[in-house]
N, C-alpha and C positions, 0 to 999 in steps of 0.2 A: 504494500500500500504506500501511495505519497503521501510525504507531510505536507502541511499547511506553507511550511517555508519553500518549500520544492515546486510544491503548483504554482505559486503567487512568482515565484522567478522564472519558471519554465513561461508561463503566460507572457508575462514582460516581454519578455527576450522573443517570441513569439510575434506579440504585437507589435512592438518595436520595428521587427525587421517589417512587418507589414507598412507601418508608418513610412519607412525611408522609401520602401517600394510605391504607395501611393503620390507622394510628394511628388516623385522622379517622374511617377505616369500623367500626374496631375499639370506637372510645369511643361511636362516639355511631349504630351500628346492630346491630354484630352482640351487644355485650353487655347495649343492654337488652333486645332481643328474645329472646334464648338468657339471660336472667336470671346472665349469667356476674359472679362480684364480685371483677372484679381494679381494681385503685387505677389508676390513669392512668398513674405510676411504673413500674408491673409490664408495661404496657402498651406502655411506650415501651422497658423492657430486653426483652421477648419480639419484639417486630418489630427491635430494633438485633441481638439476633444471627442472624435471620431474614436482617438485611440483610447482614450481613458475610462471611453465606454467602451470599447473591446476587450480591454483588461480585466475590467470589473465583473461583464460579461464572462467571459473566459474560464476565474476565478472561479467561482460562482458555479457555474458547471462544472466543473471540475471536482470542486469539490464535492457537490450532490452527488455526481456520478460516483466517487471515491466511498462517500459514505454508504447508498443506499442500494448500487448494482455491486460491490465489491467486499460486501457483509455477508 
């Protein structure tokens, strides 16, 4: 079984790499093709709370699954 510590870092680290990957797709595909004008700034605060709900998310299942499929 995972610990509490192991899920909430394994998630992170998880998320994270999803954030740099969204940013990268965000700056340099989806908005010049969708002609979108947000600043790179705007860009990087709309995917970090994107991410911190993915985290929490993440967590969160994880844990349920740990405790209540893994008992």
């Amino acid at each position: 079984m995972q610990t509490r510590k192991h899920s909430i870092i394994e998630s992170i680290f998880n998320t994270l790499s999803g954030l740099v990957l969204a940013t990268l797709v965000m700056s340099f595909i989806i908005s010049p093709v969708y002609h979108l004008p947000t600043t790179t700034v705007e860009n990087l605060e709309i995917n970090i709370i994107f991410t911190i709900i993915s985290i929490v998310r993440g967590y969160m299942w994880r844990r349920y699954f740990n405790k209540k499929v893994c008992n």
